[in-house]
C-alpha positions as CSV (number, residue, x, y, z in Angstrom):
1,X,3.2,0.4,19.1
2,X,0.1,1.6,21.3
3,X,-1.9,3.4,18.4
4,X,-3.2,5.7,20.9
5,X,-2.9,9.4,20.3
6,X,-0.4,8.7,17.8
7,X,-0.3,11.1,14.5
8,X,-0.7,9.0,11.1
9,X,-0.4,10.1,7.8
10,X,-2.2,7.9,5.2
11,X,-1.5,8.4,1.6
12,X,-4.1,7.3,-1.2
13,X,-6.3,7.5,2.0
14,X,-9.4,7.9,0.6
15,X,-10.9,5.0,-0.6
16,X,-9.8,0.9,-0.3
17,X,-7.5,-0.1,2.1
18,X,-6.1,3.6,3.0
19,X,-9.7,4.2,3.7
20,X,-9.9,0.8,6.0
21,X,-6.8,1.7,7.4
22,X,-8.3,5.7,8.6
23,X,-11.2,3.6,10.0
24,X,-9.2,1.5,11.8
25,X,-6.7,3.8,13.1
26,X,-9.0,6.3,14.4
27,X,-11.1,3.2,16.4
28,X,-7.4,2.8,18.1
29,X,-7.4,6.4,19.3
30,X,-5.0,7.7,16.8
31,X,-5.4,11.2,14.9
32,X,-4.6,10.9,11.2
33,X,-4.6,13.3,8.0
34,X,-5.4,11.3,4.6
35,X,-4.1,11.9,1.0
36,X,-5.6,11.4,-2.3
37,X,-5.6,13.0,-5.5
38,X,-9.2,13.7,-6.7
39,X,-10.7,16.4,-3.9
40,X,-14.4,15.5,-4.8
41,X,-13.6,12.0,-3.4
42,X,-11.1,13.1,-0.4
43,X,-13.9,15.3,0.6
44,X,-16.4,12.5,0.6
45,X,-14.2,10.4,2.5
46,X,-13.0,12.7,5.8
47,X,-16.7,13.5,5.6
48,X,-16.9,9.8,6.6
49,X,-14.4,9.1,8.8
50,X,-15.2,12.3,11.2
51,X,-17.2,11.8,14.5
52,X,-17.9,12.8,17.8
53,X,-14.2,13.7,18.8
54,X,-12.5,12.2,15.9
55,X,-9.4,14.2,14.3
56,X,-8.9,13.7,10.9
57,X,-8.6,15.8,7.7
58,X,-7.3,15.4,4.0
59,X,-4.5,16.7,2.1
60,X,-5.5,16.7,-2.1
61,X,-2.4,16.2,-3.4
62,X,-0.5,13.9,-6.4
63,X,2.5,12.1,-4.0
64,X,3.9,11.4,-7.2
65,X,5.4,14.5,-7.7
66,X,8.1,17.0,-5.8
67,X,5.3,19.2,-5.0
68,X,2.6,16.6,-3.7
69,X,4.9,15.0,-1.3
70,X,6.2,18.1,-0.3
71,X,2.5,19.5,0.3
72,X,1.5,16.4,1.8
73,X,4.2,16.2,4.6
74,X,4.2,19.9,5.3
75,X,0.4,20.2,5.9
76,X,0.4,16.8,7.5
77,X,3.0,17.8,10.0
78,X,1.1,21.5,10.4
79,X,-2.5,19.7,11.1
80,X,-0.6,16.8,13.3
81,X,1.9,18.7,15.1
82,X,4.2,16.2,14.1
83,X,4.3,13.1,12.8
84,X,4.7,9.2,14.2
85,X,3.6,7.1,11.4
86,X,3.7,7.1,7.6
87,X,1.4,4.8,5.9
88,X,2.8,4.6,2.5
89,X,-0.4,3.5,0.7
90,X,-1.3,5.4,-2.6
91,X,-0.9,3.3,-5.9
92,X,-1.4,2.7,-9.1
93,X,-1.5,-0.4,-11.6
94,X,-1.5,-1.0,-15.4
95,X,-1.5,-4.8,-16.5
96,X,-1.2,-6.7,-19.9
97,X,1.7,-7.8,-22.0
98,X,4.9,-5.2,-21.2
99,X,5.3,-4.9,-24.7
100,X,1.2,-3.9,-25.3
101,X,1.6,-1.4,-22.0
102,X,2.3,2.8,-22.7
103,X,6.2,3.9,-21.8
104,X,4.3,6.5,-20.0
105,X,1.7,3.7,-17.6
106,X,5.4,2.4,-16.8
107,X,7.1,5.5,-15.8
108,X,3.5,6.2,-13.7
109,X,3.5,2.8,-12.0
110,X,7.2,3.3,-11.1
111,X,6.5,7.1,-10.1
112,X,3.9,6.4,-7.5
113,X,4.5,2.6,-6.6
114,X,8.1,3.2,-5.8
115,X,9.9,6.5,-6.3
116,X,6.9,8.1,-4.2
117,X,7.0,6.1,-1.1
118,X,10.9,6.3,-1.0
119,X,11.5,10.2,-0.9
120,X,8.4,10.9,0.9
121,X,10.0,8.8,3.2
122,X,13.0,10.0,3.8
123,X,11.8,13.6,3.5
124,X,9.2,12.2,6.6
125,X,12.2,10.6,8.5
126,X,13.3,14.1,10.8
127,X,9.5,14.1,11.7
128,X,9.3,11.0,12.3
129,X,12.7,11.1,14.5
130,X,11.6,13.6,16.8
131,X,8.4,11.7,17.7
132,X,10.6,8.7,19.3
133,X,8.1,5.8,18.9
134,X,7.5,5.7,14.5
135,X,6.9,3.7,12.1
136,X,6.8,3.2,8.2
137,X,4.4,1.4,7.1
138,X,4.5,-0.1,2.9
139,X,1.9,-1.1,1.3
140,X,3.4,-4.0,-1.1
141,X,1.6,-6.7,-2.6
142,X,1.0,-10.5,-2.7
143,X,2.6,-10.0,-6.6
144,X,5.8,-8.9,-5.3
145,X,6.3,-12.4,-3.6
146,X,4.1,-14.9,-6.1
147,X,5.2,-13.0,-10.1
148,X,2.0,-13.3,-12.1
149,X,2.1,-12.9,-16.1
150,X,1.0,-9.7,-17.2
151,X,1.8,-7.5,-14.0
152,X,5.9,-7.2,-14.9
153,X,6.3,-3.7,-14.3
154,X,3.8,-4.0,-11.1
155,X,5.5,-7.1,-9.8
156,X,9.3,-5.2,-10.2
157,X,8.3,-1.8,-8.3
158,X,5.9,-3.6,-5.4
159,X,8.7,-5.6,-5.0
160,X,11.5,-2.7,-4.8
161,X,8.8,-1.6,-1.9
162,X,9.2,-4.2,-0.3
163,X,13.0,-4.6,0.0
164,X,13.4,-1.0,0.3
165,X,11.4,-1.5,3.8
166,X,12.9,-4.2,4.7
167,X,16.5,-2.7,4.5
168,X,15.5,0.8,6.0
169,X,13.9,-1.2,8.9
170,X,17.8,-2.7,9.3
171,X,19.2,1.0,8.9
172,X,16.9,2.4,11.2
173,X,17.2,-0.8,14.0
174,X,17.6,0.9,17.6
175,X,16.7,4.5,16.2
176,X,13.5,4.9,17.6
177,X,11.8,4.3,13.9
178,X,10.2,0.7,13.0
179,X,9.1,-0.3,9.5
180,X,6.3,-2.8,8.5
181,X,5.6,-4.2,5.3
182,X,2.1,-5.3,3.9
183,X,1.3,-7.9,1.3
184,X,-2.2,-7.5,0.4
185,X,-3.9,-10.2,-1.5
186,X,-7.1,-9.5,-3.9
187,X,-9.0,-7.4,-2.2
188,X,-12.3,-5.6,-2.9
189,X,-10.8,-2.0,-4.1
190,X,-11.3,0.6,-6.2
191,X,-8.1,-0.5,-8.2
192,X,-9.5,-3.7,-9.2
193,X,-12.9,-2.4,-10.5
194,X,-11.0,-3.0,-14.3
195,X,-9.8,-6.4,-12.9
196,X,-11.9,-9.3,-14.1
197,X,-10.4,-12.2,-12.5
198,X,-12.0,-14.3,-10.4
199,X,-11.3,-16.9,-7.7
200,X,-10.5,-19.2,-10.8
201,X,-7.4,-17.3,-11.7
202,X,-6.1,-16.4,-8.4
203,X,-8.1,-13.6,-7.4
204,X,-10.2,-14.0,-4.8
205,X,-11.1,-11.0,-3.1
206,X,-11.3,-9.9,0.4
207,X,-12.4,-6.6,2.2
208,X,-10.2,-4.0,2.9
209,X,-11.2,-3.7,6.8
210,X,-9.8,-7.2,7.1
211,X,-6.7,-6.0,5.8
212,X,-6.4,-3.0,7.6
213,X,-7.6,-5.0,11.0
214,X,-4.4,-7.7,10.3
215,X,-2.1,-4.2,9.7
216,X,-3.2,-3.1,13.2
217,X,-2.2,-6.3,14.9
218,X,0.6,-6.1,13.2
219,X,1.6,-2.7,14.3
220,X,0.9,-3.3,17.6
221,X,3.3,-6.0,18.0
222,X,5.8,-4.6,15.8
223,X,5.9,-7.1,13.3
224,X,8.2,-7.2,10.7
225,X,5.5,-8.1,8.0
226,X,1.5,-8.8,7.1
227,X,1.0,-11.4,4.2
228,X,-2.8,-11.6,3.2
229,X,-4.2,-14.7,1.0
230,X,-4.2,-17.2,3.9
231,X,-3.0,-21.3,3.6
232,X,-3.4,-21.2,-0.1
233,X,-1.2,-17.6,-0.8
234,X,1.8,-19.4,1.8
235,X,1.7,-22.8,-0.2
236,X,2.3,-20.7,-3.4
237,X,4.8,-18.6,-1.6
238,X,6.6,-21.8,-0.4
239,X,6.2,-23.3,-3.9
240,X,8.1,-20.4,-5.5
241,X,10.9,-20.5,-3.5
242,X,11.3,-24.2,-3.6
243,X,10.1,-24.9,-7.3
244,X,9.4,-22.1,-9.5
245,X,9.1,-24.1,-12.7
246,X,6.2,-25.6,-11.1
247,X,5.1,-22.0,-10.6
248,X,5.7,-21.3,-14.3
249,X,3.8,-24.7,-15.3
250,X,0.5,-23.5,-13.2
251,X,0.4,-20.2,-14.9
252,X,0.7,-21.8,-18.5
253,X,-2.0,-22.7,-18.5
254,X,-4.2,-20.1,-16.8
255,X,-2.2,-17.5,-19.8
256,X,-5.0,-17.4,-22.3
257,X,-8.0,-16.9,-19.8
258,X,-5.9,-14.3,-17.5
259,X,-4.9,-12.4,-20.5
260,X,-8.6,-11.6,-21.4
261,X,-9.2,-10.7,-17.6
262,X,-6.9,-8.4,-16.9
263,X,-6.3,-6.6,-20.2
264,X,-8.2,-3.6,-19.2
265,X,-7.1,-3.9,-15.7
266,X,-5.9,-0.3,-15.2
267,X,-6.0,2.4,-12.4
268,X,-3.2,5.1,-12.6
């Protein structure tokens, strides 16, 4: 996909790797509207991304429920006249023991990490249609591929993300609508402000522009799929598949220490 000119709409676009991704885009040529929920901080944030020339504007707006998605994609298709690619980036994390985490942090993780992105999507997919050259583009994460203790209910919906993408990609093969899917590693967000994991645990952090940069290759070549984390993410990866007691073993003994870090590990 040449970027060019093409209309983008960016959930959770105002900060972390939405943000990264605006940048990015507009650098490409692209025109693109932004989501976010708080409009103190969307503000801020178009406020940034405008320049000489630059077309981009934000949409406050909760894509978690019937009436923020429907906001978002009618005033995103108004602003755009139309619409060639969805960036379904906007979530949310609670982590600790499932039995220590609030029904209701559940029902929000699964609300805007996996019910959002689907029906935004499909109510997107006429626009999308009509532009002949689209794309969906999910925002998973490295947790959907590696499980790690503590992020169940994360792991489950970035996961249902990610295989919802891939099968939509095979449903809409040949129809003029593509759909990538990103794996972000750690990286230096908003969301993992509460997070107090380091390196030693398995969180090394990484900016967001690098992530959005690796998205943009992606896109361009119409890739399939972007996984962050480098060598040492795809030898756990590999491990996982081939030998996940080996998995289980590692993270026995990190328990105790990655408990403590990521019990307050929250951003919903």
């Amino acid at each position: 996909m040449n970027l060019d000119g093409k209309r983008v709409l960016i959930t959770g676009g105002s900060s972390g790797i939405g943000l990264a991704l605006a940048h990015a885009f507009l650098d490409k040529g692209a025109r693109v509207v932004i989501t976010g929920r708080r409009p103190d901080v969307l503000e801020e944030a178009v406020r940034a991304l405008q320049g000489d020339g630059l077309t981009v504007s934000g949409i406050a707006a909760d894509v978690a429920t019937p009436e923020g998605r429907a906001t978002t994609l009618d005033q995103a298709v108004a602003a755009l006249g139309g619409l060639d690619v969805l960036v379904n980036n906007a979530g949310g994390v609670r982590a600790g023991r499932l039995e220590n985490t609030a029904e209701a942090d559940l029902q929000a993780m699964i609300d805007v990490d996996l019910t959002a992105p689907i029906l935004l999507t499909r109510a997107a997919l006429p626009a999308l249609r009509d532009g002949g050259d689209a794309m969906v583009v999910n925002v998973s994460s490295g947790i959907a591929l590696v499980g790690a203790p503590f992020y169940a209910t994360y792991a489950a919906v970035k996961a249902g993300l990610a295989h919802f993408g891939e099968a939509l990609r095979r449903e809409l093969k040949g129809e003029g609508v593509h759909v990538l899917t990103v794996y972000p590693g750690g990286t230096d967000t908003p969301m993992m402000k509460s997070n107090r994991a380091g390196p030693e645990l398995g969180f090394s952090l990484e900016p967001p522009a690098a992530v959005a940069d690796a998205v943009v290759e992606a896109m361009e070549t119409n890739a399939f799929e972007v996984i962050r984390g480098g060598e040492v993410r795809a030898q756990m990866i590999a491990l996982n598949r081939e030998n996940p007691a080996a998995v289980d073993e590692r993270f026995v003994g990190l328990k105790p220490a990655l408990e403590q870090a990521v019990k307050d590990h929250s951003a919903l």
